[in-house]
mmCIF file of the N, C-alpha and C atoms, coordinates in Angstrom:
data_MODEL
# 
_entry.id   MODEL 
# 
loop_
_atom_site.group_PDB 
_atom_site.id 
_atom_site.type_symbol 
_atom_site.label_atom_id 
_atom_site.label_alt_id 
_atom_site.label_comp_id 
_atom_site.label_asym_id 
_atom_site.label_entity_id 
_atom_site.label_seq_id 
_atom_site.pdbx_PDB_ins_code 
_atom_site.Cartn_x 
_atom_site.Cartn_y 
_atom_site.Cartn_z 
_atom_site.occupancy 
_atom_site.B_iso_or_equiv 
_atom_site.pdbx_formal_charge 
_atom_site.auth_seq_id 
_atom_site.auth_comp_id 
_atom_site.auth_asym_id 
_atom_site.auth_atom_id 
_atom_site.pdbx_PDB_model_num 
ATOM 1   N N  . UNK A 1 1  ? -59.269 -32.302 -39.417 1.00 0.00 ? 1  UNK A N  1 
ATOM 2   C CA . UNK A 1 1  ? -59.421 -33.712 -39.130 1.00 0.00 ? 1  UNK A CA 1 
ATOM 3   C C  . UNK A 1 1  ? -58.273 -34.113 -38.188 1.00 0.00 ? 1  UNK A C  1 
ATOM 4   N N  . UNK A 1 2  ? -58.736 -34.971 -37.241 1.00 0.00 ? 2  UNK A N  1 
ATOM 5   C CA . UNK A 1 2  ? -57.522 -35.232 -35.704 1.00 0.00 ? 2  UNK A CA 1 
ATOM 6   C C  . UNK A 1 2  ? -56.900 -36.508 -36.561 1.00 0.00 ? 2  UNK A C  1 
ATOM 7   N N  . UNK A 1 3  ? -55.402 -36.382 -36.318 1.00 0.00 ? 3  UNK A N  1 
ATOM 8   C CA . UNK A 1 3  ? -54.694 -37.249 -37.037 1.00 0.00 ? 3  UNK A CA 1 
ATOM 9   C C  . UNK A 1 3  ? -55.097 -37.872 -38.120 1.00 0.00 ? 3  UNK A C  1 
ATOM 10  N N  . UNK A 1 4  ? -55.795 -37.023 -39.160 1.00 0.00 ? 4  UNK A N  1 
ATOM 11  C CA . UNK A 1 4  ? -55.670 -36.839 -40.647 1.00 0.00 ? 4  UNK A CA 1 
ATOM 12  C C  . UNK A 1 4  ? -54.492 -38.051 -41.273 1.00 0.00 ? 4  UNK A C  1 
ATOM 13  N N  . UNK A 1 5  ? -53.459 -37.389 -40.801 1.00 0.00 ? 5  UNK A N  1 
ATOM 14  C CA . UNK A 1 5  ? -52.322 -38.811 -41.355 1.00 0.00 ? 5  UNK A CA 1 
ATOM 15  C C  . UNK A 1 5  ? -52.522 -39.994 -41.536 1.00 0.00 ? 5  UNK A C  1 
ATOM 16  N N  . UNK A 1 6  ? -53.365 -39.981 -40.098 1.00 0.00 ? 6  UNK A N  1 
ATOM 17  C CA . UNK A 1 6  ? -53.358 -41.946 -39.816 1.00 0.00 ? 6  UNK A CA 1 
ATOM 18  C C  . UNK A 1 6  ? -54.848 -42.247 -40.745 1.00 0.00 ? 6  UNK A C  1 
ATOM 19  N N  . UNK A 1 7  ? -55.048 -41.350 -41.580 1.00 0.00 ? 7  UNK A N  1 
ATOM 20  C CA . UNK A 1 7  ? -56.706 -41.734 -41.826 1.00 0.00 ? 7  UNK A CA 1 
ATOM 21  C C  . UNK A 1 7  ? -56.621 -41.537 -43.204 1.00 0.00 ? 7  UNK A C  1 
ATOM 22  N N  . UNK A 1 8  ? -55.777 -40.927 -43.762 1.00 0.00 ? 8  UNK A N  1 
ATOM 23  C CA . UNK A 1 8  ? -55.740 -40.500 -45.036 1.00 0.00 ? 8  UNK A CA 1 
ATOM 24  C C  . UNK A 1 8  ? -54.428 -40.746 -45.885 1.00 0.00 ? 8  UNK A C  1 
ATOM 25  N N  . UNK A 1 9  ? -54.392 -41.721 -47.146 1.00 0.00 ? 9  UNK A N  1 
ATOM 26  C CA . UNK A 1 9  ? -52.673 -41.595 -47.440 1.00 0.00 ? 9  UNK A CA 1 
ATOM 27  C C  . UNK A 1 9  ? -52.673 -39.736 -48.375 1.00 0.00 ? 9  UNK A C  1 
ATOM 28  N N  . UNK A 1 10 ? -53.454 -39.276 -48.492 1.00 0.00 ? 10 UNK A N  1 
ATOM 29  C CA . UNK A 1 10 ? -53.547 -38.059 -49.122 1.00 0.00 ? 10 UNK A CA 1 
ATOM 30  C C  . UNK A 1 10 ? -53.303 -37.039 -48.482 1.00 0.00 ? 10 UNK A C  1 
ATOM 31  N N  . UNK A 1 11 ? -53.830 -36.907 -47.301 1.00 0.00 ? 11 UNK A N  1 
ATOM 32  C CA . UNK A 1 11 ? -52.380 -36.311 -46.364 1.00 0.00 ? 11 UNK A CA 1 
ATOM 33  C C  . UNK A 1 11 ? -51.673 -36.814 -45.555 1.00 0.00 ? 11 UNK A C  1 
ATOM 34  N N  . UNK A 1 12 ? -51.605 -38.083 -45.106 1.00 0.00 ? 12 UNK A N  1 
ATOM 35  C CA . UNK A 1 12 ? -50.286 -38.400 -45.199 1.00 0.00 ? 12 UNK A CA 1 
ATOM 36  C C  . UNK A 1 12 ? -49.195 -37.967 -46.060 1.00 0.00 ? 12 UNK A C  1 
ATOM 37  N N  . UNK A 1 13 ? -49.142 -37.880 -47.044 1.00 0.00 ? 13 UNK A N  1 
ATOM 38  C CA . UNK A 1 13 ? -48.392 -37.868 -48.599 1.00 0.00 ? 13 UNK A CA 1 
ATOM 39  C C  . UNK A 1 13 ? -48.305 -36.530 -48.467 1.00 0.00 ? 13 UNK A C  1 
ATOM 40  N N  . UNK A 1 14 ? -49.563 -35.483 -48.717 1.00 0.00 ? 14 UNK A N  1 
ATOM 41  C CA . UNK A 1 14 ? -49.314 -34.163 -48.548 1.00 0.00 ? 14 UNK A CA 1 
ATOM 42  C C  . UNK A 1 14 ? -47.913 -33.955 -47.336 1.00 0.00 ? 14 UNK A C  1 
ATOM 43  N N  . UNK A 1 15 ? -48.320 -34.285 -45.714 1.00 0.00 ? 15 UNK A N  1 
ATOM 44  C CA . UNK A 1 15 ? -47.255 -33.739 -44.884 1.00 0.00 ? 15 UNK A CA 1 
ATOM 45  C C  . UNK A 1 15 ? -46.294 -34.510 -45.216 1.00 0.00 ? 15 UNK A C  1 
ATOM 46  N N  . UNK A 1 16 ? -45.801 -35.745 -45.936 1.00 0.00 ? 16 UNK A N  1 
ATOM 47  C CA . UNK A 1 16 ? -44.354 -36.045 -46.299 1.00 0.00 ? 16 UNK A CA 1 
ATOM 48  C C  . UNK A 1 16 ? -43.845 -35.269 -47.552 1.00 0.00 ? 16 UNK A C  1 
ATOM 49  N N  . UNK A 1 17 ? -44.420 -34.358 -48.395 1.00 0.00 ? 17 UNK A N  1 
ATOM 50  C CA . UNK A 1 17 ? -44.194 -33.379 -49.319 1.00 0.00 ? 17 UNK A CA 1 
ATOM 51  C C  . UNK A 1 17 ? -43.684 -32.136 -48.794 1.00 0.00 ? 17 UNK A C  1 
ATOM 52  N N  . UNK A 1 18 ? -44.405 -31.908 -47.312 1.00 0.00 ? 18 UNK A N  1 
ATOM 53  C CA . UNK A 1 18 ? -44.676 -30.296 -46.792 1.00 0.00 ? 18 UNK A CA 1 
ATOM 54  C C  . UNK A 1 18 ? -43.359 -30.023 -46.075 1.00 0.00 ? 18 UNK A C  1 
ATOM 55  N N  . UNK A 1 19 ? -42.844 -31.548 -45.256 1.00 0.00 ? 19 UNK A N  1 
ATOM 56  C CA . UNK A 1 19 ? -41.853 -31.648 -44.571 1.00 0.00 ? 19 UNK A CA 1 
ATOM 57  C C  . UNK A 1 19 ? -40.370 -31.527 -45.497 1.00 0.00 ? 19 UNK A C  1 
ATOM 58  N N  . UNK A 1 20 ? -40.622 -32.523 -46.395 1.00 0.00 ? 20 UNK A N  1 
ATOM 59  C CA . UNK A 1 20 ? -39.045 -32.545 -47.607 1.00 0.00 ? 20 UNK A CA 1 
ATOM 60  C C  . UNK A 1 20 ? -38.980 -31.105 -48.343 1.00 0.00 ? 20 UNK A C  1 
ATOM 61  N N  . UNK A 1 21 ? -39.863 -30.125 -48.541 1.00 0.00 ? 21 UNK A N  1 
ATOM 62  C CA . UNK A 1 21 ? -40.041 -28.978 -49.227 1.00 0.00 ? 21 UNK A CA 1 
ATOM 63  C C  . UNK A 1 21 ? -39.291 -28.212 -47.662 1.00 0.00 ? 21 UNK A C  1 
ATOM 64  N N  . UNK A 1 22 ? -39.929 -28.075 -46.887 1.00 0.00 ? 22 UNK A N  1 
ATOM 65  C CA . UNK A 1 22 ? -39.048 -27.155 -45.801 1.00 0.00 ? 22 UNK A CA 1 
ATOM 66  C C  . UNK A 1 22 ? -37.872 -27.466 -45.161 1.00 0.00 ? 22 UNK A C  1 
ATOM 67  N N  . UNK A 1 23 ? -37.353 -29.024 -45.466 1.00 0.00 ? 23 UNK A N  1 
ATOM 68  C CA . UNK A 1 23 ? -36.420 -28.997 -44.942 1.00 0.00 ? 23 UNK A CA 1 
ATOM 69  C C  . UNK A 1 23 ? -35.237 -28.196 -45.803 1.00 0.00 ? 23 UNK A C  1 
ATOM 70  N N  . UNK A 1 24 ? -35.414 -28.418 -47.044 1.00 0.00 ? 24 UNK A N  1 
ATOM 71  C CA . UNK A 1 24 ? -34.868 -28.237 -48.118 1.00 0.00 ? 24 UNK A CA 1 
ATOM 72  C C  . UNK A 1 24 ? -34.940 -26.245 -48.744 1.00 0.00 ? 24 UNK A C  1 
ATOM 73  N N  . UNK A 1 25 ? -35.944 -26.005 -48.093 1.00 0.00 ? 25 UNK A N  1 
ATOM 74  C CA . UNK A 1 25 ? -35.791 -24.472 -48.008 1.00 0.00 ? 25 UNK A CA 1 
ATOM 75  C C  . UNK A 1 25 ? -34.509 -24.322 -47.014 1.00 0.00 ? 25 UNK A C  1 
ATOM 76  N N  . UNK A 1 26 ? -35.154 -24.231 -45.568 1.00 0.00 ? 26 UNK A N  1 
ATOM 77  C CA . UNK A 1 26 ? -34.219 -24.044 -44.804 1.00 0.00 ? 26 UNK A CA 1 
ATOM 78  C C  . UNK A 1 26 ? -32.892 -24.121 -45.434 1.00 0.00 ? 26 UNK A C  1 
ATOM 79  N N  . UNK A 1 27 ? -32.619 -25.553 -46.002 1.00 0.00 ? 27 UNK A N  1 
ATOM 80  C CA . UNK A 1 27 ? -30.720 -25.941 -46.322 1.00 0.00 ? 27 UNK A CA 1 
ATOM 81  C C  . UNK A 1 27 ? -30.605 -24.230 -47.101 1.00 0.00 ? 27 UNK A C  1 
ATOM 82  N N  . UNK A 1 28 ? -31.433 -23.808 -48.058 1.00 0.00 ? 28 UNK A N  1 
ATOM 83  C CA . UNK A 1 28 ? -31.223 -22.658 -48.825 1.00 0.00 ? 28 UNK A CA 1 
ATOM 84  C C  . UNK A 1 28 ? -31.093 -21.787 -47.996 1.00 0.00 ? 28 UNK A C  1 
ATOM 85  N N  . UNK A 1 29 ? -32.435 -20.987 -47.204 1.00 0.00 ? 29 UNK A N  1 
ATOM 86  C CA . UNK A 1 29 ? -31.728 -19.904 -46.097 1.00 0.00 ? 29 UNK A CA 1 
ATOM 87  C C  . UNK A 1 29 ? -31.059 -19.987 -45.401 1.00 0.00 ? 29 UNK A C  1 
ATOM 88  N N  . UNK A 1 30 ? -30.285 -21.316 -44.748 1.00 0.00 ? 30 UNK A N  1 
ATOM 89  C CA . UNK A 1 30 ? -29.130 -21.050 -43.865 1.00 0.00 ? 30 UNK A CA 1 
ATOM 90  C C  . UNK A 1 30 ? -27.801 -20.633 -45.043 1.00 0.00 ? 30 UNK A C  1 
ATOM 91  N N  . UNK A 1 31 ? -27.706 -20.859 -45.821 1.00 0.00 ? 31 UNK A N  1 
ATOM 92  C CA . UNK A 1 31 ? -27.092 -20.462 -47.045 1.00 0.00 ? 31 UNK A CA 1 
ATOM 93  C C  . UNK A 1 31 ? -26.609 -19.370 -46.984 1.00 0.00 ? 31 UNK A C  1 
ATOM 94  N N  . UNK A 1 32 ? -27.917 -18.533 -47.119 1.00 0.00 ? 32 UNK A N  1 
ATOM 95  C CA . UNK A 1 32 ? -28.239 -17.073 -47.240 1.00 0.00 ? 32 UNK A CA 1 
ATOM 96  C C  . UNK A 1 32 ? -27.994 -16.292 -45.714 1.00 0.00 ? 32 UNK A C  1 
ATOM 97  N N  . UNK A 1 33 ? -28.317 -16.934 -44.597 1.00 0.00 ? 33 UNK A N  1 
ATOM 98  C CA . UNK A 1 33 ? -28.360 -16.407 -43.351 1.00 0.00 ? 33 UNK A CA 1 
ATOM 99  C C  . UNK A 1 33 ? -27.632 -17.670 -42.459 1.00 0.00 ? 33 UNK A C  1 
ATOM 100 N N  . UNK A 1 34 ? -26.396 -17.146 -43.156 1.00 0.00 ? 34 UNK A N  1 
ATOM 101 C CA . UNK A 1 34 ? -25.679 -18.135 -41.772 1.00 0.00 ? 34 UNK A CA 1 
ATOM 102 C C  . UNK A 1 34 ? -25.609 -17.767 -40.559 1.00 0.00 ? 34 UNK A C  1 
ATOM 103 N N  . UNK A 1 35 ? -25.953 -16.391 -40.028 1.00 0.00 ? 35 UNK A N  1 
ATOM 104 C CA . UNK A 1 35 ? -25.849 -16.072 -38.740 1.00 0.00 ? 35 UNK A CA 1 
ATOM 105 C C  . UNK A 1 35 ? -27.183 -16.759 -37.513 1.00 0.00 ? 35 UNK A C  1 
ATOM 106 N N  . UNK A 1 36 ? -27.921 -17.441 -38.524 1.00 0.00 ? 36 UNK A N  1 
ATOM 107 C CA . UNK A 1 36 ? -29.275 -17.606 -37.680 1.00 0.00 ? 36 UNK A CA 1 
ATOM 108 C C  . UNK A 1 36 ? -28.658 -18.873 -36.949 1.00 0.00 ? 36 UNK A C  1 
ATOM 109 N N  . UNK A 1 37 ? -28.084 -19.847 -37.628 1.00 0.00 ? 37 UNK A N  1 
ATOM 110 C CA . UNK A 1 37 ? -27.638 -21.503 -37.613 1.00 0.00 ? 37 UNK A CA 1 
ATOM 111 C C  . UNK A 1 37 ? -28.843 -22.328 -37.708 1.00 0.00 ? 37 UNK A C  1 
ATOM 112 N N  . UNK A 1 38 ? -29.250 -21.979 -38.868 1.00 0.00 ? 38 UNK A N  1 
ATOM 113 C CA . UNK A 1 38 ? -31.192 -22.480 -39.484 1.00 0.00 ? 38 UNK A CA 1 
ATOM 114 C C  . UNK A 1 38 ? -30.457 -24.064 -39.712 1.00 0.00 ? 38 UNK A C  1 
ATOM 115 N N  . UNK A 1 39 ? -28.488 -24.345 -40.023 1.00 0.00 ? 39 UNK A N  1 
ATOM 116 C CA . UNK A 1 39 ? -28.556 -25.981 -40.192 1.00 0.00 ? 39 UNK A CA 1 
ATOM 117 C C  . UNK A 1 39 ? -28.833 -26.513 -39.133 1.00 0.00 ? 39 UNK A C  1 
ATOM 118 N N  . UNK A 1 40 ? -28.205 -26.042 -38.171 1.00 0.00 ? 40 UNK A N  1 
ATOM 119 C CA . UNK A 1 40 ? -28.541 -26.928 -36.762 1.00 0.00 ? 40 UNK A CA 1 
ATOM 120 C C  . UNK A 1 40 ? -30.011 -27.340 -36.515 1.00 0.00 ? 40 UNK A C  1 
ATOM 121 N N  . UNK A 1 41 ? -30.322 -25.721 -36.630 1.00 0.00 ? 41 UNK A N  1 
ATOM 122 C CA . UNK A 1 41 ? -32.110 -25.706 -35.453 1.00 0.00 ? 41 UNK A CA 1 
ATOM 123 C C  . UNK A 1 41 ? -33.042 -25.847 -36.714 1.00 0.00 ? 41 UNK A C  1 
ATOM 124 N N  . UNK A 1 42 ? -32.732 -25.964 -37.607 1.00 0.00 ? 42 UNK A N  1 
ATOM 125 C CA . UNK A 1 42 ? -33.633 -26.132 -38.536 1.00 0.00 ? 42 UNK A CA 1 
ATOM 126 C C  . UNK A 1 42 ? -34.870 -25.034 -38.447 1.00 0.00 ? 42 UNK A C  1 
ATOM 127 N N  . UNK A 1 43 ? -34.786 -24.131 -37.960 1.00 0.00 ? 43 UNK A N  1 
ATOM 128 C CA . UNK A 1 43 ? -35.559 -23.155 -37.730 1.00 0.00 ? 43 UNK A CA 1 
ATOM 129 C C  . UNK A 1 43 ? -36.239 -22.848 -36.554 1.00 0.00 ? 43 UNK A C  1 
ATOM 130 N N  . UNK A 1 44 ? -35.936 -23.908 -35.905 1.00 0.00 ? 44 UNK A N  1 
ATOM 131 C CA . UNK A 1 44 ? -36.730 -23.758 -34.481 1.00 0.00 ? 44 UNK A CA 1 
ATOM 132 C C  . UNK A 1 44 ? -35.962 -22.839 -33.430 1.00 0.00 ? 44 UNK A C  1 
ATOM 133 N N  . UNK A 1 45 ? -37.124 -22.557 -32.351 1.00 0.00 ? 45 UNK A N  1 
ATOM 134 C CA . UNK A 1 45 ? -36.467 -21.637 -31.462 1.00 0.00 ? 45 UNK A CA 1 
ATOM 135 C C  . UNK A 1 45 ? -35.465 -22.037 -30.580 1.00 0.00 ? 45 UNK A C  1 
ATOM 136 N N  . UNK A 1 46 ? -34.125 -22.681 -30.900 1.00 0.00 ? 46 UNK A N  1 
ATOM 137 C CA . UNK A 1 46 ? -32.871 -23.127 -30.331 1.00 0.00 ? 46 UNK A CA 1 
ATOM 138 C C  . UNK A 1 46 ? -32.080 -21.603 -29.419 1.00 0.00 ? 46 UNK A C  1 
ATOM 139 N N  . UNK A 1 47 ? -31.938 -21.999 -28.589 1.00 0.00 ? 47 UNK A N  1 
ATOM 140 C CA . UNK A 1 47 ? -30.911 -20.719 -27.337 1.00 0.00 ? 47 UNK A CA 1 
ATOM 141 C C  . UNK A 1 47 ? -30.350 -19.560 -28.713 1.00 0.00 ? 47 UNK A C  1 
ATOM 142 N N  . UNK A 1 48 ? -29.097 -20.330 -29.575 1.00 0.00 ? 48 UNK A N  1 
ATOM 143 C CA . UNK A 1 48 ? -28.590 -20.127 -30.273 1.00 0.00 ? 48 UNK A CA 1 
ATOM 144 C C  . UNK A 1 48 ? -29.539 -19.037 -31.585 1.00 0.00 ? 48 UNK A C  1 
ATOM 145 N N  . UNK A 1 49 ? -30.697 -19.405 -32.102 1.00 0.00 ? 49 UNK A N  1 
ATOM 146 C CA . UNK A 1 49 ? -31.466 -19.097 -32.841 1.00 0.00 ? 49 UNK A CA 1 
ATOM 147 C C  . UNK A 1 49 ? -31.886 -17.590 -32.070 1.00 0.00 ? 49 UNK A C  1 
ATOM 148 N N  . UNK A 1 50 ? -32.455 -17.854 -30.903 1.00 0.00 ? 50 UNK A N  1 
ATOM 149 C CA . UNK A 1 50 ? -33.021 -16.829 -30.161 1.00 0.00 ? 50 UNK A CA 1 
ATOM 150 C C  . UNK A 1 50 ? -32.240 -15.571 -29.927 1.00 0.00 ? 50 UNK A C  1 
ATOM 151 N N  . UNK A 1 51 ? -31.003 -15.410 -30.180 1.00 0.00 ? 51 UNK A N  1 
ATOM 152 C CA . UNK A 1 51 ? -29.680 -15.335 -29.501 1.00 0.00 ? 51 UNK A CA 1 
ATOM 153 C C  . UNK A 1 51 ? -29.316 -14.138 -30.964 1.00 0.00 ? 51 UNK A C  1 
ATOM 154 N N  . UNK A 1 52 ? -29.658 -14.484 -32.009 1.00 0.00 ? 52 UNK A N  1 
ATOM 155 C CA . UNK A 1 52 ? -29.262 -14.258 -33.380 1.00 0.00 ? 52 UNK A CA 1 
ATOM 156 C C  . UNK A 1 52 ? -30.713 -13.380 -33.765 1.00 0.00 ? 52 UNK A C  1 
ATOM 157 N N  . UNK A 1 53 ? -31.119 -13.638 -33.128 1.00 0.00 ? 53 UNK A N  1 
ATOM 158 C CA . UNK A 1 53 ? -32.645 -12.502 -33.649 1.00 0.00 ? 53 UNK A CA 1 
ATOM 159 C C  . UNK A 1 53 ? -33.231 -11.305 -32.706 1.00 0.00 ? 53 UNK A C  1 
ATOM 160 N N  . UNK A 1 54 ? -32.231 -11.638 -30.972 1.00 0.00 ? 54 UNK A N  1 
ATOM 161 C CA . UNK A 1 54 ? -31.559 -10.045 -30.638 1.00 0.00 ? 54 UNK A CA 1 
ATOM 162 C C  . UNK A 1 54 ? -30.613 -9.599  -31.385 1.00 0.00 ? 54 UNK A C  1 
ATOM 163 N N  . UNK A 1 55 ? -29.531 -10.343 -31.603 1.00 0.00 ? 55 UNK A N  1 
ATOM 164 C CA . UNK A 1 55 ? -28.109 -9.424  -32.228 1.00 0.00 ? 55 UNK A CA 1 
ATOM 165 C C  . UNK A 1 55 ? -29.108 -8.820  -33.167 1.00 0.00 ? 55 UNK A C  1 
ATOM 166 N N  . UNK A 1 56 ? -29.501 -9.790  -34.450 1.00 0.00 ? 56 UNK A N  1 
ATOM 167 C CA . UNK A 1 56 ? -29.311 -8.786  -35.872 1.00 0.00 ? 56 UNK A CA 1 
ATOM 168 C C  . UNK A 1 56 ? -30.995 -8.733  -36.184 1.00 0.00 ? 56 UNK A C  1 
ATOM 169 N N  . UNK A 1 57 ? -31.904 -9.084  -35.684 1.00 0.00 ? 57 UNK A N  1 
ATOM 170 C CA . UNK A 1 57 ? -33.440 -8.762  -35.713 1.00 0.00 ? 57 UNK A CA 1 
ATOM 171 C C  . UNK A 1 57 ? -33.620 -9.780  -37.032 1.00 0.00 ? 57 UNK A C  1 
ATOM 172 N N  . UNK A 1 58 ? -34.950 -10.094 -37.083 1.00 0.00 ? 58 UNK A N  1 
ATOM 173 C CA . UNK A 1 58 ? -35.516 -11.241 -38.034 1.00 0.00 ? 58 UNK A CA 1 
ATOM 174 C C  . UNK A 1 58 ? -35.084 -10.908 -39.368 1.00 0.00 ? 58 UNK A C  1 
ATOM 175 N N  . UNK A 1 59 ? -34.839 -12.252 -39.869 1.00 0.00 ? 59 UNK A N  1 
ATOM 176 C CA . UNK A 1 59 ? -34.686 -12.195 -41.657 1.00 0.00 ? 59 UNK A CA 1 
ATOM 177 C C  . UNK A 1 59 ? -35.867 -11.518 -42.537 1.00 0.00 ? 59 UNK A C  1 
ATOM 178 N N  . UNK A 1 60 ? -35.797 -11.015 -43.870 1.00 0.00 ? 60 UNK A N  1 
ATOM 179 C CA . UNK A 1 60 ? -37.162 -11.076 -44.220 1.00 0.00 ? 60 UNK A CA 1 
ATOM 180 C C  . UNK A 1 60 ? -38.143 -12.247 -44.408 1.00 0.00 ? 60 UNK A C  1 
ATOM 181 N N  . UNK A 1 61 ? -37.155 -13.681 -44.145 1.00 0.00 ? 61 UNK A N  1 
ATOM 182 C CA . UNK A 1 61 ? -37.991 -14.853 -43.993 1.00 0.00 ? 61 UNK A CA 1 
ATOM 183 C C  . UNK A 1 61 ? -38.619 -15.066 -42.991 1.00 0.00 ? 61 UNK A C  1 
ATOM 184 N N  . UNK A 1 62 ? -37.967 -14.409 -41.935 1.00 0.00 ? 62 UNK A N  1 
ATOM 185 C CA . UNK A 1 62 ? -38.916 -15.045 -40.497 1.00 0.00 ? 62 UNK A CA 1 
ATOM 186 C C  . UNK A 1 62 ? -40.591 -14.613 -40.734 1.00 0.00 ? 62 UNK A C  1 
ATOM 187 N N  . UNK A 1 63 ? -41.381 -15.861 -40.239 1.00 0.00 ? 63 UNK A N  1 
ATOM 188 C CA . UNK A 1 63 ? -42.277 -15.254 -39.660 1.00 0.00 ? 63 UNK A CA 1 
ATOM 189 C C  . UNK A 1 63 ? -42.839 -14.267 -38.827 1.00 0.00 ? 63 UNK A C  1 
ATOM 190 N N  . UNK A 1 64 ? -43.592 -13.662 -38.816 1.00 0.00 ? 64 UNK A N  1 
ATOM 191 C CA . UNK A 1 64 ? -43.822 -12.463 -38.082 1.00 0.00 ? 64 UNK A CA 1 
ATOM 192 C C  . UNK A 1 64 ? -45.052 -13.478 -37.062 1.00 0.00 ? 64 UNK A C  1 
ATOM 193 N N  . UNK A 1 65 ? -45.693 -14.720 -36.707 1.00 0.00 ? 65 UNK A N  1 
ATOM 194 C CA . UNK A 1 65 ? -46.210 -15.701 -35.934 1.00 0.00 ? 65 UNK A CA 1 
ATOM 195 C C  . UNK A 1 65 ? -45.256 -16.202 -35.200 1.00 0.00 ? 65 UNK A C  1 
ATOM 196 N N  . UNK A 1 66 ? -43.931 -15.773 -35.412 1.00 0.00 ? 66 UNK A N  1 
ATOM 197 C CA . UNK A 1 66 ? -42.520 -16.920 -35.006 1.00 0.00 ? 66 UNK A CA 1 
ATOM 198 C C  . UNK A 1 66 ? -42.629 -16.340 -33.537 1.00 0.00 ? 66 UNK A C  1 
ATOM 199 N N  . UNK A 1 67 ? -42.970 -16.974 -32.343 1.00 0.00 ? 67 UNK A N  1 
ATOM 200 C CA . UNK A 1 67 ? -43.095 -16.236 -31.256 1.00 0.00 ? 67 UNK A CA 1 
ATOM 201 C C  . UNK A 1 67 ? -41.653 -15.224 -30.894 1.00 0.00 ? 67 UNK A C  1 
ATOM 202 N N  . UNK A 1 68 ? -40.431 -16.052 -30.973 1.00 0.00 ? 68 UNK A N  1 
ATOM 203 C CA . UNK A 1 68 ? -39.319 -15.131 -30.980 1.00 0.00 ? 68 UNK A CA 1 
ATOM 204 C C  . UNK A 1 68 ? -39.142 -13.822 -31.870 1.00 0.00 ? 68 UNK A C  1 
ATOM 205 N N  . UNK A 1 69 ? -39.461 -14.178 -32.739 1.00 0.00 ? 69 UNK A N  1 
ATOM 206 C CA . UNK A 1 69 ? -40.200 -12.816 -33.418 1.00 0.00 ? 69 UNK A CA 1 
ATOM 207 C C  . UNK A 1 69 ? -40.714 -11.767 -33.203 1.00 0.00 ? 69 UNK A C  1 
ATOM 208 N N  . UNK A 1 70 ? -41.670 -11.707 -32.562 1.00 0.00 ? 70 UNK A N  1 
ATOM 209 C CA . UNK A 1 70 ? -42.363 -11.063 -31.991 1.00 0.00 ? 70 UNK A CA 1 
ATOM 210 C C  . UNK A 1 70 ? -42.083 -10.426 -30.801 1.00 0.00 ? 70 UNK A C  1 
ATOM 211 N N  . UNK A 1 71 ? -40.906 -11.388 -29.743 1.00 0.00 ? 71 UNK A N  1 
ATOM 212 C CA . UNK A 1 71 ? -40.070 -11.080 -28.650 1.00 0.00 ? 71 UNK A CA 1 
ATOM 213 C C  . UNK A 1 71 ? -39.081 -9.839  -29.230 1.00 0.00 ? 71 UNK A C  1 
ATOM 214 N N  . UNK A 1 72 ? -38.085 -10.544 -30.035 1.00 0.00 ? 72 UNK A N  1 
ATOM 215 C CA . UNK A 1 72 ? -37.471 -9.403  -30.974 1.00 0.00 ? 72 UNK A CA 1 
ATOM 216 C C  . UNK A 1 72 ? -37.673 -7.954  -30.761 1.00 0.00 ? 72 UNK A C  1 
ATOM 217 N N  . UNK A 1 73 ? -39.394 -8.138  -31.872 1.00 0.00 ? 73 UNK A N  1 
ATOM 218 C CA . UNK A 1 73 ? -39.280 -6.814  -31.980 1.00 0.00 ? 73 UNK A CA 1 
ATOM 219 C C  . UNK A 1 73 ? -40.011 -6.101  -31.036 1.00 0.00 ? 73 UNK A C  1 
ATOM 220 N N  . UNK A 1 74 ? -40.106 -6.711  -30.110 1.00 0.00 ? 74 UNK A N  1 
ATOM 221 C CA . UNK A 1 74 ? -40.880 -5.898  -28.664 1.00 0.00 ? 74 UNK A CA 1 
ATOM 222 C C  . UNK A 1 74 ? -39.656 -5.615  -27.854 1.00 0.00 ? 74 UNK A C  1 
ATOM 223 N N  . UNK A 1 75 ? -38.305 -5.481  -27.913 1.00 0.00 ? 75 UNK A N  1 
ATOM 224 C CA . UNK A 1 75 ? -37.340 -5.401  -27.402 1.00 0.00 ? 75 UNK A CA 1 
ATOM 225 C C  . UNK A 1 75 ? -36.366 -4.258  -27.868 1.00 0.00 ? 75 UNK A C  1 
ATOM 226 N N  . UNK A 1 76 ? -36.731 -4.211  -29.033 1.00 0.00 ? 76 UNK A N  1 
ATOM 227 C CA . UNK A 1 76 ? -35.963 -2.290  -29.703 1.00 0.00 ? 76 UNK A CA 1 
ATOM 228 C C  . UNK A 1 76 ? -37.094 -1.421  -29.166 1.00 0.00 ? 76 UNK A C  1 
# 
């Protein structure tokens, strides 16, 4: 459904659940993987982020869809 949000408070509500649940992961894996800097970029593909997944190759959290990801490991 195209902007579902604006049409539904049920997902509306769902993506304000989906969003506070991942932000709140993340705070945990940057925890765990401070080398990524998941506080800053919040997971997104930031210079810095990109930068950290040549040095030390994806977490077992990354997505394997994460396009940098996939850059990664087409690069060993």
């Amino acid at each position: 459904m195209v902007r579902g949000d604006s049409q539904s408070v049920a997902i509306a509500s769902a993506s304000i659940v989906a969003k506070v649940w991942r932000d709140e992961l993340i705070v945990r894996l940057a925890a765990k993987y401070p080398e990524y800097d998941l506080t800053n970029n919040k997971g997104y593909a930031t210079q810095k982020h990109r930068q950290a997944l040549q040095k030390y190759g994806r977490s077992p959290q990354h997505r394997l869809s994460f396009s940098p990801c996939r850059q990664s490991e087409s690069d060993k």
